[in-house]
C-alpha positions as CSV (number, residue, x, y, z in Angstrom):
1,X,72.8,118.3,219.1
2,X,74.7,116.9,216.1
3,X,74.5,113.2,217.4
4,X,70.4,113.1,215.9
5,X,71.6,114.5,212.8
6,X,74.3,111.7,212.7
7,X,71.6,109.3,213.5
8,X,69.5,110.3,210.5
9,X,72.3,110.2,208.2
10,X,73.8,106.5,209.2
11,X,70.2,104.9,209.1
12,X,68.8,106.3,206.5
13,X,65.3,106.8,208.6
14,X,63.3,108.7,210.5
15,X,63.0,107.8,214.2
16,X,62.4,109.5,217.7
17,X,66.2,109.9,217.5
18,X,66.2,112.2,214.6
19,X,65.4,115.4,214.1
20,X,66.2,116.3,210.5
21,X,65.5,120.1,209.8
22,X,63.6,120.5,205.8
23,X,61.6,123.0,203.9
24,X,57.6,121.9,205.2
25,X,56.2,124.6,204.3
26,X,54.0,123.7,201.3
27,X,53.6,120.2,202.8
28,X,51.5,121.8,205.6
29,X,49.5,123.1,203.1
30,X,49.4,119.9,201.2
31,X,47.6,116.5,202.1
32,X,48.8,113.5,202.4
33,X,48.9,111.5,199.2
34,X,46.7,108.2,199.4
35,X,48.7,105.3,198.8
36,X,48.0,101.4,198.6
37,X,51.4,100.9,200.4
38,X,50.8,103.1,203.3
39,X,50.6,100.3,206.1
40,X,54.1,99.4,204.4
41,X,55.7,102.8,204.7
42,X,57.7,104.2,207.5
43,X,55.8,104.9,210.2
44,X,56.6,106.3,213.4
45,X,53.4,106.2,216.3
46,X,50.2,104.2,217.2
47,X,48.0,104.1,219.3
48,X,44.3,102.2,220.1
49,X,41.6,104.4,220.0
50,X,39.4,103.1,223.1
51,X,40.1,99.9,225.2
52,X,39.6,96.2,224.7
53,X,39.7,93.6,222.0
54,X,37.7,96.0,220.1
55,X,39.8,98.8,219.9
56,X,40.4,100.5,217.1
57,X,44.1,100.9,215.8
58,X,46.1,104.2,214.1
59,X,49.5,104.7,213.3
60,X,50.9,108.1,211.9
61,X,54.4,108.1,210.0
62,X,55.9,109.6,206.5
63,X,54.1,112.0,204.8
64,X,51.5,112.0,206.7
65,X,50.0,108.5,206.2
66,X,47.5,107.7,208.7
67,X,46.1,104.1,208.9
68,X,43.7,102.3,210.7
69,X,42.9,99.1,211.7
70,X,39.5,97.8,213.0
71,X,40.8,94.2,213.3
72,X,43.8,94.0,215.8
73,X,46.4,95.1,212.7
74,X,45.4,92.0,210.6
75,X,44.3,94.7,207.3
76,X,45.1,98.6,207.3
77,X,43.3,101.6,205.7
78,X,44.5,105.1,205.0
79,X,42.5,107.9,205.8
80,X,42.5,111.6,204.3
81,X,45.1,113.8,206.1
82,X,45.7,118.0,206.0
83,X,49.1,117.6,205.7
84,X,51.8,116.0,203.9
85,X,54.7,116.3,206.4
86,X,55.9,113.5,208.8
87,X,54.0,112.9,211.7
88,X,55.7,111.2,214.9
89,X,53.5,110.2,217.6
90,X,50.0,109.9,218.3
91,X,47.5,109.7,221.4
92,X,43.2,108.9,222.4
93,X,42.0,109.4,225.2
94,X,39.1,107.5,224.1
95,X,37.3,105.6,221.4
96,X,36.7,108.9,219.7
97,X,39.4,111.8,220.7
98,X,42.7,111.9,219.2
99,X,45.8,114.1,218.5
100,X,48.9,113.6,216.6
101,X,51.7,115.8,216.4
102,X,54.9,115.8,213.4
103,X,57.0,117.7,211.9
104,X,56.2,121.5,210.9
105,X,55.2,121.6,214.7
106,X,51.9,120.1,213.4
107,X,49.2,119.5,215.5
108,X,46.2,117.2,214.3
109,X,42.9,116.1,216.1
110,X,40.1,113.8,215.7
111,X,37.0,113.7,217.1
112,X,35.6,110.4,215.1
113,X,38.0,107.7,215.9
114,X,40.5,108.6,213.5
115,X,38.3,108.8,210.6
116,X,39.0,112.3,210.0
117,X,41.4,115.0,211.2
118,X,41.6,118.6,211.1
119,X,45.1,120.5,211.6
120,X,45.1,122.8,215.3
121,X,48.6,124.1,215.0
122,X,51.1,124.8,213.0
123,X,54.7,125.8,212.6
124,X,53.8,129.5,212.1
125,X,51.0,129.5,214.7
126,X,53.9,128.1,217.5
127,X,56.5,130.6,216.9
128,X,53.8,133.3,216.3
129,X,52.8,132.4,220.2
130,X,56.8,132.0,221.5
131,X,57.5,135.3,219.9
132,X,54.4,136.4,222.1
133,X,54.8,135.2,225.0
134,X,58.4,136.6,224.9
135,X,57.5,140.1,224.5
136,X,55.1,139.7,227.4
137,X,57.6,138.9,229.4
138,X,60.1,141.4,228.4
139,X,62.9,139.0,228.2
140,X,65.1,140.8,225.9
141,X,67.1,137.5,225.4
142,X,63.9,135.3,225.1
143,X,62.2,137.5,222.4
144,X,65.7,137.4,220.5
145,X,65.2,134.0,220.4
146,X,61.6,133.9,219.1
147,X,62.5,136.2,216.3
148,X,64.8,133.8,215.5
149,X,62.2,131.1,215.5
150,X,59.9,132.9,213.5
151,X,62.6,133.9,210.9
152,X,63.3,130.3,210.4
153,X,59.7,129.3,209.5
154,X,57.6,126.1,210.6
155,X,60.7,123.9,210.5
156,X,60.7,122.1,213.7
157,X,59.0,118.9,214.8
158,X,56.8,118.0,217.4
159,X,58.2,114.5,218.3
160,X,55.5,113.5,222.0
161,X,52.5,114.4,223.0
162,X,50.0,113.7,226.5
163,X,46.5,114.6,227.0
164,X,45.0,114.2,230.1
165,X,41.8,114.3,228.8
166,X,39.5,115.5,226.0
167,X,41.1,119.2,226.7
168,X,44.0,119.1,228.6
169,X,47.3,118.4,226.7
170,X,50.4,118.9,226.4
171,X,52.8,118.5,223.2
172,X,56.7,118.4,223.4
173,X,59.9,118.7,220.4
174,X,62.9,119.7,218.7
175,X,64.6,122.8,220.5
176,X,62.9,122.8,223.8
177,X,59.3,123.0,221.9
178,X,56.5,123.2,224.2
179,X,52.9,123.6,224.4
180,X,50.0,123.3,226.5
181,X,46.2,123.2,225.8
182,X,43.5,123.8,228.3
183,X,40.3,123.2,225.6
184,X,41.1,120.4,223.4
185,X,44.1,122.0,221.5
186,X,41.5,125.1,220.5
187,X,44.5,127.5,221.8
188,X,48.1,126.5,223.0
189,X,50.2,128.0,225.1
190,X,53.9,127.9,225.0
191,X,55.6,126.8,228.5
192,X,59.2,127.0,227.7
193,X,59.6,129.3,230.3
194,X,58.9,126.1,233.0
195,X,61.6,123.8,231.7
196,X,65.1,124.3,232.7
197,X,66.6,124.0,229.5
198,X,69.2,127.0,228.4
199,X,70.7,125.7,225.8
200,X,67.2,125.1,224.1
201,X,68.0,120.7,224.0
202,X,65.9,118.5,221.7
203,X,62.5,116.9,224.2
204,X,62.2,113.6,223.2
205,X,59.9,111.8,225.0
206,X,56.9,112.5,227.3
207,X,55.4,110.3,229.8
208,X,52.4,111.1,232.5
209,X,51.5,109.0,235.7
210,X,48.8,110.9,237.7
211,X,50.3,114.7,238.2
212,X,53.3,113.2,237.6
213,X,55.1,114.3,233.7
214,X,58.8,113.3,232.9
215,X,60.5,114.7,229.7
216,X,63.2,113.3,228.6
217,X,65.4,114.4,225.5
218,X,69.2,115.3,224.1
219,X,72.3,115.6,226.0
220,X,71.0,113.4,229.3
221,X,67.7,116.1,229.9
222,X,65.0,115.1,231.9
223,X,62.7,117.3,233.6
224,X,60.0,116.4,236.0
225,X,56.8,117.8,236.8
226,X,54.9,116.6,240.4
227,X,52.2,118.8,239.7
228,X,50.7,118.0,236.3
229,X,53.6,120.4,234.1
230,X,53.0,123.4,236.3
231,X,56.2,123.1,236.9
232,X,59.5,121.2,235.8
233,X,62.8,120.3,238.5
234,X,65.7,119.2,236.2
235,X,67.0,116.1,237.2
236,X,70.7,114.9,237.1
237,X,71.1,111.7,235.5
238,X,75.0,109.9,235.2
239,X,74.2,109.3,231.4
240,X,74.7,112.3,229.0
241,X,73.9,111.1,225.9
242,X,70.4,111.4,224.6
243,X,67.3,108.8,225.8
244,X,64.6,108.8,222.9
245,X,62.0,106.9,225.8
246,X,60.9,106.6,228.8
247,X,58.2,105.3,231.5
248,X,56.6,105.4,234.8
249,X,56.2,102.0,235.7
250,X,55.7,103.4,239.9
251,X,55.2,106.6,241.5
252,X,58.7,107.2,242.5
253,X,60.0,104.9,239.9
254,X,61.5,106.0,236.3
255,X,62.9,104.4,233.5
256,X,65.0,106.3,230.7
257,X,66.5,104.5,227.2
258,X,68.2,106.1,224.5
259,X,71.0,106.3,223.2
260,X,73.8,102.9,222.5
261,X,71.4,100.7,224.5
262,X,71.9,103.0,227.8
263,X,68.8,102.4,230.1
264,X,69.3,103.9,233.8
265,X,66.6,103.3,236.4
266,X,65.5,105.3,239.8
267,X,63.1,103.9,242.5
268,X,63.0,107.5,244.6
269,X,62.0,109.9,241.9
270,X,65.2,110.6,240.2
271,X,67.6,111.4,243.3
272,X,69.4,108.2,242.9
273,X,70.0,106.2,239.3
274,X,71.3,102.4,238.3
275,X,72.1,101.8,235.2
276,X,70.4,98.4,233.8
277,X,73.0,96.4,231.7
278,X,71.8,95.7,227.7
279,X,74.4,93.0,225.8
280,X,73.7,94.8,222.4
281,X,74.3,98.5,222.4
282,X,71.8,99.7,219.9
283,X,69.9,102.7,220.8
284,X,66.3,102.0,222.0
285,X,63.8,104.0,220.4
286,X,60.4,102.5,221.8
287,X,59.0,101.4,224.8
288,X,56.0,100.6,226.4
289,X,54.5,99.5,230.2
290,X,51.9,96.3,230.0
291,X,49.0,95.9,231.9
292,X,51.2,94.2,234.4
293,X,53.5,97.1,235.2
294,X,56.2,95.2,232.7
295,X,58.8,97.4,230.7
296,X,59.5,96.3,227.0
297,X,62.1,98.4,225.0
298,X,62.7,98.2,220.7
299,X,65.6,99.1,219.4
300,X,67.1,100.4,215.6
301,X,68.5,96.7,215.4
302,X,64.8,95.1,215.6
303,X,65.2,93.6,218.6
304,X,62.2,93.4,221.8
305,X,63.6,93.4,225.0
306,X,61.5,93.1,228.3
307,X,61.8,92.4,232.0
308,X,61.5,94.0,235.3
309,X,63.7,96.3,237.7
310,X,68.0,95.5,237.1
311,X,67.1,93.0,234.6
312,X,66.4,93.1,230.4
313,X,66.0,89.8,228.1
314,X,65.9,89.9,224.3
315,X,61.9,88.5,223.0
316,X,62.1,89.3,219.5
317,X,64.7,89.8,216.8
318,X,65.5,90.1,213.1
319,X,62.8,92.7,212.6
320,X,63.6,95.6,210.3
321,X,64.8,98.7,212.7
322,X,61.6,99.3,215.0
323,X,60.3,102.8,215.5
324,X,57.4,102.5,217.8
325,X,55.7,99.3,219.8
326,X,52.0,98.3,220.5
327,X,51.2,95.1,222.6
328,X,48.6,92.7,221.9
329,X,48.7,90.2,224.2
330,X,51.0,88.3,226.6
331,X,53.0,87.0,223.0
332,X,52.3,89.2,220.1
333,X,52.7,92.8,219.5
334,X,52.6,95.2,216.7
335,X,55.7,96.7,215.5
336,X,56.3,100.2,213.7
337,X,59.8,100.3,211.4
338,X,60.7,101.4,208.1
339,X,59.0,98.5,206.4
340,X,55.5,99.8,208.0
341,X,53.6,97.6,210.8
342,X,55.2,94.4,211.7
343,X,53.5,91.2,213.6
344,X,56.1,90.5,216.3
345,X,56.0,87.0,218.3
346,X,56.8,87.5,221.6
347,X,59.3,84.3,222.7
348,X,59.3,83.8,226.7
349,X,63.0,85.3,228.1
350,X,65.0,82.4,230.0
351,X,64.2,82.4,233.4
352,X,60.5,84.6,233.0
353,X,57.5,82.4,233.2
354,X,55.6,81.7,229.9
């Protein structure tokens, strides 16, 4: 596990790729402090709360700054938070239901857009319901390890999250994490007994096509479910570093980055991989699918990559290191680094159409 820790330490920020254990405990209790610079600090997620031109827009990062933007990222507002501790990803389901998850093993929710938030979970609250769960199943080994969990207090991160819809959900991080929700992240359930994951890795990243959900996370881990996380299959991948993202562009078809600019690539639902060949080895720590089925990839040195199947081409460069990416349109996104939200031009690739 050490590599995220190294990865912390050499950047000097907080990305998908690090998982940097500190005291949170008074910053769950804390909110976030409101700040003129918020759309300028380090932030992490976003997401558009409903579809269209319209849509509103809300990235989550340090601290637990929350902005939103109600005019396609042109001006930023921070809104009232819970919490004070970092807060890495964030997803809608639709104009008006939202979650976002962070570090403590926070779990926040909306039910107004974004406007206003209310915390669901906690660092306690999750090992409380591990340590549970493992005496119910009289897994002498498994409640050792909750004990453990609960000794060390709420200092692991949620890093992904999926829901399905306004209650289904399911939220993944540091040390094999888990949790499910069945009524809108009222209750969670731990499911770290479906993921074959002994050695307790980091889970990364979380992606969901139809019943289909692929974590991926430290050491070369990726688990599949077929039947909407009821169940996981490990699959074997050639790569064993860590990959930070990941996507769905088909229903067979997966697409892992991570770690040194490694991106590998299956077409029949992870039996097979091919590895797609990046000219900068940087470690990707973004990605996103357009509208068109179309993978683009950011990496820590600022760069945009996109392209389909065996093929990548650089579209952007010279940002500061990019955390998270939000498409616009065919030639402008949004991107999320250490210097807050950045426009990014999108320059057409040689040999892709304009």
């Amino acid at each position: 596990m050490k590599h995220a820790w190294m990865v912390a330490a050499l950047s000097g920020l907080l990305t998908a790729a690090s998982v940097v254990a500190a005291p949170v405990g008074a910053a769950l209790e804390r909110p976030a402090v409101m700040t003129k610079a918020a759309a300028r600090s380090v932030l992490q997620g976003a997401a558009r709360a409903g579809e269209g031109n319209n849509a509103r827009l809300v990235a989550v990062g340090e601290r637990g700054i929350v902005v939103l933007s109600d005019d396609q990222g042109q001006t930023w507002r921070q809104v009232p938070i819970p919490v004070s501790v970092g807060l890495t990803a964030v997803r809608f389901v639709d104009a008006q239901h939202g979650w976002a998850v962070g570090h403590g093993a926070v779990v926040l929710a909306t039910q107004d857009g974004g406007q206003t938030w209310v915390k669901q979970l906690d660092g306690h609250q999750a090992a409380q319901l591990v340590l549970k769960a493992a005496q119910g199943s009289g897994d002498a080994r498994a409640v050792g390890e909750a004990e453990r969990l609960v000794a060390d207090g709420a200092d692991k991160p949620l890093l992904d999250l999926h829901f399905f819809d306004a209650n289904r959900g399911i939220v993944i991080g540091a040390y094999n994490l888990a949790f499910v929700t069945e009524d809108g992240g009222k209750h969670w359930q731990p499911i770290q007994q479906r993921l074959d994951n002994p050695k307790a890795l980091h889970l990364y990243t979380l992606r969901v096509r139809g019943q289909q959900v692929l974590i991926a996370g430290e050491q070369g881990l990726v688990l599949r479910s077929t039947d909407g996380g009821q169940s996981f299959q490990r699959l074997v991948t050639p790569y064993k570093g860590s990959f930070f993202t990941a996507e769905l562009p088909g229903d067979q078809e997966l697409v892992l980055a991570g770690l040194r600019g490694n991106v590998w690539r299956s077409v029949d639902g992870g039996a097979n991989w091919a590895q797609i060949p990046v000219a900068v080895p940087v470690s990707f720590t973004a990605s996103v699918l357009d509208a068109s089925g179309q993978l683009w990839l950011a990496n820590q040195a600022g760069m945009v990559f996109t392209g389909h199947a065996a093929e990548l081409h650089p579209v952007a460069a010279k940002l500061p290191p990019l955390t998270g990416l939000l498409l616009q349109a065919k030639d402008r996104a949004l991107g999320l680094s250490i210097a807050g939200v950045v426009p990014i031009v999108l320059t057409a690739p040689q040999g892709m159409p304009k």
